[in-house]
N, C-alpha and C positions, 0 to 999 in steps of 0.2 A: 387693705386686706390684712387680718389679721396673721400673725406665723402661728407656724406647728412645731411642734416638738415630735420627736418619734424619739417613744420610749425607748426599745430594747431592738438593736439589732444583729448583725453579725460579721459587719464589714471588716473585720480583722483576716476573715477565709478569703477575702481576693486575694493576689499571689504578686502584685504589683504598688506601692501608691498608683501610681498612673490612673490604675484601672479604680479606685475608691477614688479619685480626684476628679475620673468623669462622672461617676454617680453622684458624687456632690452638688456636682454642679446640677446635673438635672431637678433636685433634690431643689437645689435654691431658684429655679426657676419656679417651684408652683409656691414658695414663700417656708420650706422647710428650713429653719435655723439654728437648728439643735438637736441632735442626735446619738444616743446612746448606745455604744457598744458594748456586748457583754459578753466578760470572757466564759470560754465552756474550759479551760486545764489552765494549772498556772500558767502552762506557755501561751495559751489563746491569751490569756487576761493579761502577761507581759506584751502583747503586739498590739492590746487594746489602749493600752497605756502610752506605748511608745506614738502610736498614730494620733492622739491628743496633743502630740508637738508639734506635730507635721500640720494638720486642719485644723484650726480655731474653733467652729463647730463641733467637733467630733467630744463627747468626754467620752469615761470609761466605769465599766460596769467588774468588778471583781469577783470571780468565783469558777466553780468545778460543776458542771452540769451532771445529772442524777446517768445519763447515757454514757458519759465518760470516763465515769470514776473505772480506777482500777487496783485500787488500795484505801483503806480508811484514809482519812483526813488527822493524821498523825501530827506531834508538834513541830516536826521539821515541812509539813506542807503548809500549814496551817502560817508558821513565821512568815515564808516564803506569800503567801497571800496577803498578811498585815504588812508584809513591806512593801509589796507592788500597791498597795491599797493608800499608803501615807506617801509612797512616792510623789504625787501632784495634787494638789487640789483640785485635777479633773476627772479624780475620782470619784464617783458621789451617789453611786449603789453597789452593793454586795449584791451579782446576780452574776450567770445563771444558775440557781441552786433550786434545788427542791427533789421529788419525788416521781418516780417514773413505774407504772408496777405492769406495762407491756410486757409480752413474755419474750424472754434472752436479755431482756435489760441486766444489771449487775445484781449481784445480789443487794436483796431487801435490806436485810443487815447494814451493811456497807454501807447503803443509803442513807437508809437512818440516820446512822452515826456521822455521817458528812452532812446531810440537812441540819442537822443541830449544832456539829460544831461551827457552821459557818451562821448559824443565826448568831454565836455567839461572839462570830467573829465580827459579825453587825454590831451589836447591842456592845460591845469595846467599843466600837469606832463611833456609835451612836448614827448609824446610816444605815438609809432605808434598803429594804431588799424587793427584788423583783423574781418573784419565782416560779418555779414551773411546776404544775402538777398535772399527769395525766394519770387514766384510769386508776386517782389516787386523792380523791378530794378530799375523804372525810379524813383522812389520817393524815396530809398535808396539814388540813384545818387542825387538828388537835395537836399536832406538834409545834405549831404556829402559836396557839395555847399555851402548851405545856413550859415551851419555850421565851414565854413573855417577849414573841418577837412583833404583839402590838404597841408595843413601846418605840420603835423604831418606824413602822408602819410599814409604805410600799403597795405592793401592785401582785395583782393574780394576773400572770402575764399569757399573754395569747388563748384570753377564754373564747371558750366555746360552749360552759355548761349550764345547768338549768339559773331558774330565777334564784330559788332556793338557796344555790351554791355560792351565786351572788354574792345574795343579801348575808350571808352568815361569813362571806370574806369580808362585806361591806361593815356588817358588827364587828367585826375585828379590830375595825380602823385600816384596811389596806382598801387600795381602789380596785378597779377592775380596767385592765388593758384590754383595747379590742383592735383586731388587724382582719386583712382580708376577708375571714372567711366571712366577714360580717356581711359581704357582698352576694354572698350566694346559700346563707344557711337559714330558712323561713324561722326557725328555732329561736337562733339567735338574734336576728333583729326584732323578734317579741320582745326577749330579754332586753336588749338594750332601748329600746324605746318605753321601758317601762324603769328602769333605773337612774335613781337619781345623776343628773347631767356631771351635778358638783364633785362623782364619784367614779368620772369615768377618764382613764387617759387612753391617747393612742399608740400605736407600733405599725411596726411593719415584719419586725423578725428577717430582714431580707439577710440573705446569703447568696453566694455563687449558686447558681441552678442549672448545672451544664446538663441535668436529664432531661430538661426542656430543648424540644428541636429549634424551637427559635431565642435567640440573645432577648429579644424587645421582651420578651414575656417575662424577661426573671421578672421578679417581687423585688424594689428597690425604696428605698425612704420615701422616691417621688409619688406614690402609690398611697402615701397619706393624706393627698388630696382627694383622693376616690372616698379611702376611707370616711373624711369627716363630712365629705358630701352625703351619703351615706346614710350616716345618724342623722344629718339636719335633715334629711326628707323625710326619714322613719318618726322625727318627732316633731316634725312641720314650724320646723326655725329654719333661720336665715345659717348658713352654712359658718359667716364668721363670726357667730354664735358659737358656732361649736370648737373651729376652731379657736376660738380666745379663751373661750372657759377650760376646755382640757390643758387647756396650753396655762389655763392658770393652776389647774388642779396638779399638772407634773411639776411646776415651781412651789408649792405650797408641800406636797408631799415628800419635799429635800428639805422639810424644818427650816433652819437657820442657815442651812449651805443655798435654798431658793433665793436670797436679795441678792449673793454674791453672786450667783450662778444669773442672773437678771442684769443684773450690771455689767456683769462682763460679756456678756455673749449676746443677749438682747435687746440694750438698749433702748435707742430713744423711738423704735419698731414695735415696743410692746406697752400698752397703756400700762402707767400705774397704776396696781390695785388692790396692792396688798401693803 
């Protein structure tokens, strides 16, 4: 059985290790071996960092979520991010960053100016980003542009939107992340059964979900089993099909940090194929 990678998640909000050391585990029971935290404020993205000491699996995603900003991204936050970011080499995306235009979000402004400066906090480090856009695609896209942050590449994370929007992240050079709702949206599993396989990774986005009445139901890494099942039925392959190919597309899409990130983490579980 091939492994998964789960792109982008949020295991930094559990309030324990303990409690992220049982979802791991559940996690490497369905063959999950590598798993992405990303921070949403410099302090999420320093506990993202610090938990990569503690689990082997776990790396770290660096950045300020468009929900959480509550000041530009000035040179003193900005330091503060390129240090947590070269602290370990198990750093190895500048996420979650992007653009959020829901109403009560921060201001527009603000946003901008933190989307950009963190693409450029990317394109320093030369690492890829994983970002968020809701009711904000075309102007994510053009700032992703404007900003030459196809040079770095990365991932349109926890899509949900048409083919169209896809394909013009796809021209970009970034992939396209798919999680849950891929399970229950007829929309979306048009879209992804019709995008190319070689362009697509997975997630889960899990966090603590104490609004759910029951524990078993939070969304956990383990859930990226569901997922890749999922796509292989919508495009009538064998499942570790899917999972080997995204699972190559997220080591290909880390550039030159992929062989080292293969080496160290997945080993002699993951064919050579790059």
């Amino acid at each position: 059985m091939s492994l998964l990678i789960d792109t982008h998640c949020h295991l930094d909000a559990y309030t324990t290790d303990d409690e992220v050391g049982e979802v791991l585990a559940r996690a490497r029971s369905v063959g999950v071996r590598l798993i992405v935290n990303a921070g949403t404020t410099v302090e999420s993205s320093q506990r993202c960092v610090e938990l990569t000491k503690i689990f082997p699996e776990l790396y770290a995603g660096v950045g300020i979520h468009p929900m959480d900003l509550t000041s530009p991204v000035d040179e003193d936050i900005y330091s503060q991010l390129l240090r947590h970011a070269t602290s370990t080499d198990k750093v190895i995306v500048i996420s979650e960053i992007g653009l959020d235009f829901l109403d009560n979000m921060p201001d527009r402004a603000m946003q901008y100016q933190a989307f950009r400066e963190q693409i450029r906090l990317a394109r320093e480090l030369q690492m890829p980003i994983v970002f968020h856009s809701r009711e904000a695609h075309d102007e994510v896209l053009r700032v992703l542009r404007e900003e030459r942050a196809y040079e770095v590449g990365g991932a349109m994370h926890y899509f949900q939107g048409d083919v169209d929007t896809a394909r013009a992240a796809i021209d970009l050079g970034f992939y396209i992340s798919l999680a849950k709702p891929l399970l229950r949206l007829p929309h979306l599993q048009t879209v992804a059964a019709n995008l190319p396989l070689d362009r697509i990774v997975l997630e889960t986005d899990s966090a603590p979900q104490p609004f759910k009445a029951k524990r078993e139901n939070w969304t956990e890494p383990r859930h990226l089993h569901d997922i890749a099942g999922k796509l292989a039925e919508l495009r009538g392959i064998d499942t570790n099909e899917v999972r080997h190919v995204t699972s190559d597309n997220f080591l290909k899409m880390l550039g030159d940090r992929g062989a080292r990130v293969r080496s160290a983490v997945v080993g002699e579980c993951y064919p050579s194929s790059f």
